[in-house]
C-alpha positions in Angstrom: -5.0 -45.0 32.7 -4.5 -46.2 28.9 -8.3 -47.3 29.2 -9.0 -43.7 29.4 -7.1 -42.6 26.7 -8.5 -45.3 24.5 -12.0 -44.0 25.3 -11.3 -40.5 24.7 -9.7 -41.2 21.5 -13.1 -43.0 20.4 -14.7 -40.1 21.4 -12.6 -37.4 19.9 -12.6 -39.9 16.3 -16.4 -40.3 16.2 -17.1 -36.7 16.7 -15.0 -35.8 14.0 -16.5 -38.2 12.1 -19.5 -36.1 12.4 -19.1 -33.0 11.6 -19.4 -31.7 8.4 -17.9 -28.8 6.2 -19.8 -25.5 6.0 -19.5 -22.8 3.2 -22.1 -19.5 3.7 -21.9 -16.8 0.6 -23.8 -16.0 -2.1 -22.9 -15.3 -5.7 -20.4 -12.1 -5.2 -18.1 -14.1 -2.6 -17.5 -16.7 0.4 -18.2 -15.2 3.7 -16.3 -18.7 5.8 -15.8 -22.3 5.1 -15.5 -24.3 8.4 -16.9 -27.5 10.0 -20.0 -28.3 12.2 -20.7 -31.2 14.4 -25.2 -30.2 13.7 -25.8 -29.5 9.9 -29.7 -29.1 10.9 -28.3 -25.7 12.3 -27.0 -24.3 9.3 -28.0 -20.9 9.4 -29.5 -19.1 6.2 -27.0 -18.1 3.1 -24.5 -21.2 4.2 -24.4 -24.3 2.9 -23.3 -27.9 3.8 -20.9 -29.5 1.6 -21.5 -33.3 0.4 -19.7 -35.5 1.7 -18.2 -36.4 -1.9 -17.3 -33.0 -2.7 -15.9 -32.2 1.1 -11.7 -33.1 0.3 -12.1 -31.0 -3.1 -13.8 -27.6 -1.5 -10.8 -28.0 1.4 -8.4 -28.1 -1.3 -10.0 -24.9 -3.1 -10.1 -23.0 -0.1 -6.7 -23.5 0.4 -5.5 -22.9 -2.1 -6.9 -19.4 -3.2 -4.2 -16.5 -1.5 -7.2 -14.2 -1.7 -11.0 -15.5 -0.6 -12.5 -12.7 -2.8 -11.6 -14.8 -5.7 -14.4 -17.0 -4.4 -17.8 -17.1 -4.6 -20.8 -19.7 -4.0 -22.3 -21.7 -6.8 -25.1 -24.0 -6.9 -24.2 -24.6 -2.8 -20.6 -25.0 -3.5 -17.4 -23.0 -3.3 -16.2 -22.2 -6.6 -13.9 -20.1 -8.4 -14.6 -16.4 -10.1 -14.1 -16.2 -13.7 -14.6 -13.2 -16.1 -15.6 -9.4 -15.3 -16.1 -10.9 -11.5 -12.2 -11.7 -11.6 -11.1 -8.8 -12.9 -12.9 -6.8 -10.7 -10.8 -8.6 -7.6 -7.6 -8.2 -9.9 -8.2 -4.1 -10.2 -9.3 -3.8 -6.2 -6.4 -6.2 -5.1 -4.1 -4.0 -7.8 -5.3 -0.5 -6.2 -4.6 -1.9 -2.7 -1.3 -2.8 -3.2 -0.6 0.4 -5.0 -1.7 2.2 -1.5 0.7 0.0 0.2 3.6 0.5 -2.0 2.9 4.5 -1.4 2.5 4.0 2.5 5.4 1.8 2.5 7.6 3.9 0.0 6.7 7.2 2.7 8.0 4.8 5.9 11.3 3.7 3.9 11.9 7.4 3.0 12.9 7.5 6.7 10.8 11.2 7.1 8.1 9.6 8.8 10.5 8.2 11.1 12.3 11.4 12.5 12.2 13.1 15.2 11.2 16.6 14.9 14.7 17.7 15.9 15.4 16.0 12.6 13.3 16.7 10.8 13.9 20.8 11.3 17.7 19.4 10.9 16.8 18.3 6.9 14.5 21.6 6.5 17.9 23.3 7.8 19.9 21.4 5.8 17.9 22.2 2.7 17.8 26.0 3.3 21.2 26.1 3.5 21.5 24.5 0.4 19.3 27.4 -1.3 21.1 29.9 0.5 24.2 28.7 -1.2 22.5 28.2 -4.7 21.8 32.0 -4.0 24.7 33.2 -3.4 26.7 31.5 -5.4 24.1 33.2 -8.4 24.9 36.6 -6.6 28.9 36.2 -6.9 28.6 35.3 -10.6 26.0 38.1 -11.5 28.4 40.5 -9.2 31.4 39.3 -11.6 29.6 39.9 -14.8 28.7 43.4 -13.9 31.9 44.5 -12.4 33.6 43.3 -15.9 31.3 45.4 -18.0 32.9 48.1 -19.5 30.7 49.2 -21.9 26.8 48.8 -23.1 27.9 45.6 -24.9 29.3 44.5 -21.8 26.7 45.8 -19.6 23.8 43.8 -21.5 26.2 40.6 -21.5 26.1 41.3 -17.6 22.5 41.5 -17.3 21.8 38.8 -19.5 23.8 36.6 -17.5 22.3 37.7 -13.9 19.3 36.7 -16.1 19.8 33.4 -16.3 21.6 33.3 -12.9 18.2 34.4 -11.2 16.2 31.9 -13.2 18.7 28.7 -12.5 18.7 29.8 -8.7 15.1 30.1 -8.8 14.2 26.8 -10.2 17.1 25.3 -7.7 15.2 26.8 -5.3 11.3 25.7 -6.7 13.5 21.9 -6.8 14.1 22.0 -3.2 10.6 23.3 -2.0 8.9 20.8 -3.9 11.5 18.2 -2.4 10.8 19.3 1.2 6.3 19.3 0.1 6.9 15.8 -1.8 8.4 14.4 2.1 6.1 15.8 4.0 3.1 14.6 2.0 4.5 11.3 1.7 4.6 11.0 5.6 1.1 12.5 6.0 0.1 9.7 3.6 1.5 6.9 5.6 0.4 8.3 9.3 -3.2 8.8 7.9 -3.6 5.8 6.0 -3.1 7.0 2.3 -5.2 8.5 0.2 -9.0 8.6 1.0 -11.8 8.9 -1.4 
C-alpha cells in the first residue's frame, strides 16, 4: 500500500513540475493568470511566463485587490501606471459610490418593509402634516379672533401669512421625505442608477 502512495506522489511531483504559469491580456488589462501542464497549446493573446520570472508574476498577481490594475507588457504581467491608473481609480471610485447609494437605500430599512409598513410610515407622515395644519389653523384662528381693529386685523393676517407659508414648507419637507425613500428603494431593487 505505501508503494502506491510513493508512486503517486512521484507522479503528482513531476507533473507539477511541468506545468507552467500562463498570463493572456493585452496592453489595457489581464484577462487570467493560471498554470498549464502543454505550453505548446497556449492559445493566441496569452503568454507563458519564464521560468525565472514565474515566483515574481505569482506574487504580483496576488497581490493586486483589483486585476484591472493589471495589464500585459512585453509577455509579462505588469502594473498600470499613469492616465491608465487613474482611469481604474475613477471606475473603481464611481462603483463604490453606486454601492454606497444601494447600500445607504437597504440600511434606510424602506426597502425592507412590508407594504403594510410601508402605508403605516406614509400614515404616519400624513398625520404629521395634518397636525402641522392644524396647529397653523388654531394660531391663525387666535390672531383673528383677537383683532379688534384694522391694526389688529392686518397683524392677524400677517400672521396667518406666515402660518400658511411655515405649514406649507412643513408640508413640501415631508413630501420630499416620503419621494427621497421611495426613490432610494427603487434605486437599490433596480440596481442604481443606469446610464
Amino acid at each position: 500500500m505505501t508503494r502506491y502512495i510513493t508512486i503517486a506522489i512521484m507522479l503528482l511531483t513531476v507533473s507539477a513540475a511541468h506545468a507552467s504559469d500562463i498570463a493572456c491580456g493585452d496592453s489595457q488589462q489581464v484577462l487570467s493568470y493560471g498554470t498549464t501542464r502543454d505550453p505548446s497549446e497556449v492559445t493566441p493573446g496569452c503568454f507563458v511566463i519564464p521560468e525565472d520570472q514565474t515566483q515574481a508574476q505569482r506574487t504580483l498577481v496576488q497581490s493586486v485587490s483589483d486585476k484591472r490594475y493589471l495589464k500585459m507588457d512585453n509577455g509579462l504581467v505588469a502594473l498600470k501606471t499613469g492616465q491608465d491608473k487613474t482611469d481604474v481609480d475613477t471606475i473603481i471610485a464611481a462603483e463604490n459610490a453606486a454601492k454606497q447609494v444601494i447600500q445607504d437605500a437597504i440600511n434606510d430599512g424602506v426597502c425592507q418593509a412590508t407594504f403594510a409598513q410601508i402605508t403605516t410610515f406614509l400614515q404616519q407622515d400624513a398625520a404629521q402634516v395634518q397636525a402641522d395644519i392644524d396647529a397653523g389653523y388654531t394660531q391663525s384662528q387666535a390672531s383673528i379672533d383677537a383683532a379688534t381693529n384694522i391694526a389688529t386685523a392686518k397683524t392677524a393676517m400677517s400672521t396667518m401669512n406666515t402660518t400658511s407659508k411655515t405649514s406649507m414648507t412643513t408640508m413640501k419637507g415631508h413630501i420630499y421625505g416620503i419621494l427621497q425613500r421611495v426613490i432610494k428603494c427603487m434605486l437599490a431593487r433596480t440596481g442604481g442608477l443606469q446610464q
